[in-house]
C-alpha positions as CSV (number, residue, x, y, z in Angstrom):
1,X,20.2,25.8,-11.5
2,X,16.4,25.0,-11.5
3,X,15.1,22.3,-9.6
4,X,14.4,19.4,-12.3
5,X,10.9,18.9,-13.5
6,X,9.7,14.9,-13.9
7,X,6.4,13.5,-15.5
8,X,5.9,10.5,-13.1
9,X,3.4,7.4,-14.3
10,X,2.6,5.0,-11.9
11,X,0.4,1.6,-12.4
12,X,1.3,-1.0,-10.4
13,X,-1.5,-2.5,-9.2
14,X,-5.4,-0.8,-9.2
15,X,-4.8,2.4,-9.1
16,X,-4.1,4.6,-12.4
17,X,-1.6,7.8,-11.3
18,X,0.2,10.8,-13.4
19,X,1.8,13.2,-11.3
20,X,4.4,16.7,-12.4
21,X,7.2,17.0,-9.4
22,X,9.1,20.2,-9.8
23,X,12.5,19.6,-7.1
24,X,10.3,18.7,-4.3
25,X,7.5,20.8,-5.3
26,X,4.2,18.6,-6.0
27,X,3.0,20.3,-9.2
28,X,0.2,18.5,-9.4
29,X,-0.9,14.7,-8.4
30,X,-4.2,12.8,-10.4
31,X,-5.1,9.5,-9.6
32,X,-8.3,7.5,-11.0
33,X,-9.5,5.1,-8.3
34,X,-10.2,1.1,-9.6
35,X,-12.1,0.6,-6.2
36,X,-15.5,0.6,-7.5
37,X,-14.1,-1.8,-10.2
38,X,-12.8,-4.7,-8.0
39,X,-15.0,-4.3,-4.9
40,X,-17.6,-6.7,-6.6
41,X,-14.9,-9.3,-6.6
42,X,-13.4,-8.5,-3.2
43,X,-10.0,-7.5,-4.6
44,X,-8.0,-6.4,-7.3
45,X,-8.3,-8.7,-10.7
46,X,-5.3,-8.2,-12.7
47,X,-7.0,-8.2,-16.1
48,X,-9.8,-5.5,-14.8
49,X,-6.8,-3.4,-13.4
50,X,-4.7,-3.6,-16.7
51,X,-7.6,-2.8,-19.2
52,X,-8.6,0.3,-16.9
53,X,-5.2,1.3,-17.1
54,X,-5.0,1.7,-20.4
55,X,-8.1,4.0,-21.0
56,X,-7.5,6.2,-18.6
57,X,-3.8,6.7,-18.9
58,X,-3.7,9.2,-21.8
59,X,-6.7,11.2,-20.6
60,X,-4.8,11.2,-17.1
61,X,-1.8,12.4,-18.6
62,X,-3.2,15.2,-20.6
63,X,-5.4,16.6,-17.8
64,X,-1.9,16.8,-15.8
65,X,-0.5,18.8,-18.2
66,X,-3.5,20.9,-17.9
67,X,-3.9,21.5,-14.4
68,X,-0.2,21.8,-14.0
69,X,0.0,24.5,-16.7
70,X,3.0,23.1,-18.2
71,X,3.7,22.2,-21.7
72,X,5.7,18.3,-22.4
73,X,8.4,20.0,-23.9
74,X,9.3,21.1,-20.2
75,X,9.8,18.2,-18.9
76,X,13.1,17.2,-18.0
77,X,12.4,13.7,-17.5
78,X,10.0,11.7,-17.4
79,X,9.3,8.6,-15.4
80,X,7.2,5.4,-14.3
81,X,7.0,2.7,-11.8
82,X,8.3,-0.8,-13.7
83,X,8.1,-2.7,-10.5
84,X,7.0,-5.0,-8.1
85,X,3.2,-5.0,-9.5
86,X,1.1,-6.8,-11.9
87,X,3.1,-7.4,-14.8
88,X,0.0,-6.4,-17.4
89,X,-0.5,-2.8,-15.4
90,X,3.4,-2.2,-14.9
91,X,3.5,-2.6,-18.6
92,X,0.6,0.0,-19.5
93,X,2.7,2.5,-17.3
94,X,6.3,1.9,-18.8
95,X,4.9,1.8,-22.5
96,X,3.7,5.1,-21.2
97,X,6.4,6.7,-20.2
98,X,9.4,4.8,-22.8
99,X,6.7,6.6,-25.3
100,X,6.8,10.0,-24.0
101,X,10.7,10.1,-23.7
102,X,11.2,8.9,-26.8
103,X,9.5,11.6,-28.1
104,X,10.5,14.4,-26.2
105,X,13.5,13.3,-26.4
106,X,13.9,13.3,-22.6
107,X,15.8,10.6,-19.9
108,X,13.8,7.9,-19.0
109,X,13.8,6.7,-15.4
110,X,12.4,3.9,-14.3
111,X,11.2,3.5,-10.7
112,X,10.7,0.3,-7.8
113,X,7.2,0.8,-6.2
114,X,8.9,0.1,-3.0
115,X,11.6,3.3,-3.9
116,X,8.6,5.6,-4.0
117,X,7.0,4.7,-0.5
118,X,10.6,4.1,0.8
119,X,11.3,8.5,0.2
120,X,8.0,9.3,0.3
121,X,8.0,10.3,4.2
122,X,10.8,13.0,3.1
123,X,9.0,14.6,0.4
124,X,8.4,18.0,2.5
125,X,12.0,17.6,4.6
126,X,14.2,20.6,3.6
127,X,16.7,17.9,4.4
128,X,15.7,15.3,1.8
129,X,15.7,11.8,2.5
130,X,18.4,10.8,4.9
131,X,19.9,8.0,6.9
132,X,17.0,6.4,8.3
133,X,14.8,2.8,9.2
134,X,12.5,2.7,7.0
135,X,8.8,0.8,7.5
136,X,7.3,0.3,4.1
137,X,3.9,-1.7,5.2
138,X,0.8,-1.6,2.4
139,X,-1.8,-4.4,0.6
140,X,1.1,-6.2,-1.0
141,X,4.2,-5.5,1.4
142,X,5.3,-5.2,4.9
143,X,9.3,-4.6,4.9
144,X,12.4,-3.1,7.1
145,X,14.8,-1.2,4.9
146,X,18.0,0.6,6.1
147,X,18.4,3.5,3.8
148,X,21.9,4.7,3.9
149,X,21.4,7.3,0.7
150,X,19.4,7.2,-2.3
151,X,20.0,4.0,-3.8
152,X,21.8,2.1,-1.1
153,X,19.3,0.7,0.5
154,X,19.4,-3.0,2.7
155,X,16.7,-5.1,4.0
156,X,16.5,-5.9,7.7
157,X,13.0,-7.9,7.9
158,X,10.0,-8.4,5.6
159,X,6.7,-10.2,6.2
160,X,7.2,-14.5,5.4
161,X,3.6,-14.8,4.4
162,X,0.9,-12.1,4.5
163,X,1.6,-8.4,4.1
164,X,0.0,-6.7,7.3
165,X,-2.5,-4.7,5.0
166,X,-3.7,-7.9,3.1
167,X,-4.4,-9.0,6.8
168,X,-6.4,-6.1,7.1
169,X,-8.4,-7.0,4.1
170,X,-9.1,-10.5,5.0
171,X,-9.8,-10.4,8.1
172,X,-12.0,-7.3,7.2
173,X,-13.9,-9.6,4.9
174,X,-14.0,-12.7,7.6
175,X,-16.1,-10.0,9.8
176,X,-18.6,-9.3,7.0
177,X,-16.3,-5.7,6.3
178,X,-16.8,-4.4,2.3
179,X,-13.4,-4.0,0.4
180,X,-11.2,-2.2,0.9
181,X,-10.8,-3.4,4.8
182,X,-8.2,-1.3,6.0
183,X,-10.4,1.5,6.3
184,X,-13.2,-0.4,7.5
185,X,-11.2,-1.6,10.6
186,X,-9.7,1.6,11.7
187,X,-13.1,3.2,11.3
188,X,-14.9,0.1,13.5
189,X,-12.4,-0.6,15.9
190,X,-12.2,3.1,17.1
191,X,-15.3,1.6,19.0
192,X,-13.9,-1.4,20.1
193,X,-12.1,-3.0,23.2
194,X,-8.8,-3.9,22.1
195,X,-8.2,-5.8,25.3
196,X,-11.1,-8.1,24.4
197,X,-9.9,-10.9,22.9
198,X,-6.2,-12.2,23.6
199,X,-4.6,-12.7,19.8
200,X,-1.0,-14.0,18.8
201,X,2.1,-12.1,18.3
202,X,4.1,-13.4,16.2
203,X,7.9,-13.6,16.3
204,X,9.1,-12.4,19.2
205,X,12.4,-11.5,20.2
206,X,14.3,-8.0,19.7
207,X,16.4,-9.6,17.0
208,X,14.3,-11.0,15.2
209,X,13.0,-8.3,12.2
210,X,10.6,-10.7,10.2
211,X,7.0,-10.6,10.1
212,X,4.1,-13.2,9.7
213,X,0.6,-12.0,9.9
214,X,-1.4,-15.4,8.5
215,X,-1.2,-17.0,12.3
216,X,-3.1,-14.0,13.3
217,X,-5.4,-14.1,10.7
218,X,-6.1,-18.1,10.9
219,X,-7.1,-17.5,15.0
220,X,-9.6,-14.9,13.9
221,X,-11.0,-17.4,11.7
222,X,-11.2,-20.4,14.5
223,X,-12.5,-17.6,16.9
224,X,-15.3,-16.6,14.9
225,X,-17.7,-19.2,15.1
226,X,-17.1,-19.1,19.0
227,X,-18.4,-15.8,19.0
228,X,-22.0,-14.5,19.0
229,X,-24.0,-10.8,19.7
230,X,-22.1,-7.7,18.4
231,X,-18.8,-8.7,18.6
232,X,-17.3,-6.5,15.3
233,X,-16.1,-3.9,17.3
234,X,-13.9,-5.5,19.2
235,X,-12.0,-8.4,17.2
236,X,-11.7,-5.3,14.9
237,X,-9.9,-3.7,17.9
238,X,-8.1,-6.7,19.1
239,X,-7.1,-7.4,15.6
240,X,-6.0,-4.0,14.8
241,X,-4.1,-3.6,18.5
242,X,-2.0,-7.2,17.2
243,X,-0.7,-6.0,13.9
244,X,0.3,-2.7,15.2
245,X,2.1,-4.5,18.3
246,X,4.4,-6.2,16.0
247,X,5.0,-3.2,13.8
248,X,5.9,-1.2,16.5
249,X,8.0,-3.5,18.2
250,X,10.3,-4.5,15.7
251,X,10.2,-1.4,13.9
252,X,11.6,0.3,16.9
253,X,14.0,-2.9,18.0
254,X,15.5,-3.0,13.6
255,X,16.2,1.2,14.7
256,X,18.0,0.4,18.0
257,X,20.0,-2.4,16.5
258,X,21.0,-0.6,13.2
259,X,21.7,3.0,15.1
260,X,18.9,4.7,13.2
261,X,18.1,8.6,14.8
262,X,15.1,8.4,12.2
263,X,12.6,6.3,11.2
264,X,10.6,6.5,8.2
265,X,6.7,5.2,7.8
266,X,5.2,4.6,4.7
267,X,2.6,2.8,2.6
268,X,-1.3,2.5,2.8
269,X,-1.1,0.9,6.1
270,X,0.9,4.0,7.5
271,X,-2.8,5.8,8.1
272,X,-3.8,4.2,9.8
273,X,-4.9,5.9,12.8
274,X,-3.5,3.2,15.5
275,X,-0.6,2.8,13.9
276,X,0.3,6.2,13.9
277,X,-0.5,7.4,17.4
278,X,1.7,4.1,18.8
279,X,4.6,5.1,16.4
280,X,4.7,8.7,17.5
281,X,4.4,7.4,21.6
282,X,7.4,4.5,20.7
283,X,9.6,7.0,19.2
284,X,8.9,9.7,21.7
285,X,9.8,8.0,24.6
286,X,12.7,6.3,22.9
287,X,14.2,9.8,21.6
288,X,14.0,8.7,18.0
289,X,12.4,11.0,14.9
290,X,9.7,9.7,13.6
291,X,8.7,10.6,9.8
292,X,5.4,9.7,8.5
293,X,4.2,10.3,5.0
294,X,1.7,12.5,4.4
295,X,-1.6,10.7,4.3
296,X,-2.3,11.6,0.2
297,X,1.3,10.1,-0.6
298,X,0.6,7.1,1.4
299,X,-1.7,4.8,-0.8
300,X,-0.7,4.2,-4.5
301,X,0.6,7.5,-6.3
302,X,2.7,8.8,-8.7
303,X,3.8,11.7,-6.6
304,X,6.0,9.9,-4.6
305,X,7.4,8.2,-8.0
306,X,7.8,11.7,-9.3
307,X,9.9,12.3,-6.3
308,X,11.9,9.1,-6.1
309,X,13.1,10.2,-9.7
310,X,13.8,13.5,-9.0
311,X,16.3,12.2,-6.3
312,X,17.6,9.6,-9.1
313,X,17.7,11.9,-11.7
314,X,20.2,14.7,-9.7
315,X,22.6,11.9,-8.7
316,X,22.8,10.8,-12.8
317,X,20.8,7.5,-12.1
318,X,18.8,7.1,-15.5
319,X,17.3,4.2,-17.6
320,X,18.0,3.0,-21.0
321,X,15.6,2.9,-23.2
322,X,15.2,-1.1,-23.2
323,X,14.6,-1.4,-19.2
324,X,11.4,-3.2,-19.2
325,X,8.7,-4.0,-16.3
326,X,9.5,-6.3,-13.9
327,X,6.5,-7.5,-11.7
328,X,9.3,-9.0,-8.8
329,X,11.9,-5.9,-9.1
330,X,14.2,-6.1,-5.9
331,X,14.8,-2.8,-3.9
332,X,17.8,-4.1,-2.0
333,X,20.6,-6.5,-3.1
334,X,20.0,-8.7,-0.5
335,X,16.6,-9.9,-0.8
């Protein structure tokens, strides 16, 4: 039997994505970028985000089609993210997709946000995704999920207050960084001592699996008037060296404690170059197998939708018709 063919939509949040997964084949991927929209305001604006959406998303669409050089009436599915997001963009999305089923006559599948990112690291294993820990840490989350199989999934930690890439971003902006500031700080701190300046950890102890990243971000704001000369390079490094502590730390601590062999990495945050090198050295010397996403399936995408449905889709897991958007969908049953 041929591998299943799924039109995926995402619009969660800012960034406007079709993509055409064949098995676990990446047909093609398009995304159309709101940076330029919302970097005068320093973030995203829901309303900017939502409007966007909704110009772009049929032009997007048909230029997947075209590139992919497949007709709709191929499709076997089709899908979209309804969730977590920004209710008014999650809603441009599943109209979207609820459309194009209907009319194709075609299974609808509605897909979390978190679902995507959670797979995406196995998107090129021959295996598929399998028991692993996985890290899902982005702009809007920082979570521990135990994945037993496609959907059975249980959380072990999450963040309390800020997600470690909306750490990035503030902090970025505290330190006179333009938006997006993930980037910015990888790029600066590279440069940097990240020895320099001695910033808080927050909750210790290996059984502990929560995070909380707004102490951190509150002592670079008391340190900063303190500090004079060209300093940038090295709160971005002592900054950056803090976050990716705790991420590795409990990351490897949730693995140990729930017998994980593998650990999964995902989400914008997961390129970040830091990150990365500590994660491979952690699981190295702890004998664990470390899979990271691909870079292009690590920010907002519909590829990794695409391939979250594919794996939904072979198991019989389909939508009706009157699923809607849900801007706080749950991934896990237990928070």
């Amino acid at each position: 039997m041929s591998a299943p063919l799924v039109l995926a939509i995402e619009t969660s949040c800012d960034e406007t994505a079709v993509a055409l997964v064949r098995g676990r084949e990446l047909v093609t991927s398009e995304v159309a970028s709101q940076t330029a929209l919302h970097q005068p305001y320093g973030g995203v604006v829901p309303e900017v985000a939502s409007r966007s959406h909704l110009t772009r998303i049929k032009p997007l669409m048909d230029r997947t089609f075209a590139k992919g050089g497949v007709a709709p009436g191929e499709l076997d599915a089709v899908a979209a993210t309804r969730g977590p997001g920004l209710l008014t963009a999650l809603l441009v999305g599943v109209a979207a997709g609820k459309g194009l089923a209907i009319g194709l006559n075609r299974p609808f599948i509605g897909v979390n946000h978190l679902e995507g990112h959670l797979l995406s690291p196995f998107f090129d294993a021959a295996s598929g995704p399998v028991r692993s820990l996985g890290l899902v840490v982005s702009g809007g989350h920082t979570l521990l999920v135990l994945l037993e199989k496609v959907g059975d999934y249980r959380l072990v930690g999450r963040t309390v207050d800020d997600a470690a890439g909306e750490a990035f971003d503030k902090v970025a902006k505290l330190i006179g960084l333009p938006y997006p500031g993930g980037p910015e700080i990888d790029r600066l701190a590279r440069k940097g001592d990240p020895a320099k300046y001695r910033l808080p950890r927050s909750m210790p102890g290996e059984t502990n699996f929560q995070f909380s990243f707004s102490g951190l971000k509150t002592a670079v704001r008391y340190l900063l008037p303190q500090l004079s000369g060209d300093f940038q390079a090295d709160l971005a490094a002592s900054f950056q060296e803090a976050v990716v502590d705790v991420l590795v730390r409990k990351t490897l601590a949730a693995a140990r404690a729930h017998g994980c062999e593998v650990i999964g990495v995902s989400g914008g945050v997961s390129c970040n170059s830091r990150l990365r090198a500590r994660l491979e050295e952690a699981c190295a010397a702890a004998g664990r197998t470390l899979q990271l996403a691909r870079p292009d399936l690590t920010t907002d995408n519909a590829a990794m939708i695409g391939f979250a449905a594919v794996q939904r889709l072979q198991q019989g897991l389909v939508d009706d018709l009157a699923v809607d958007a849900d801007p706080s969908l749950r991934l896990t049953s237990n928070g």
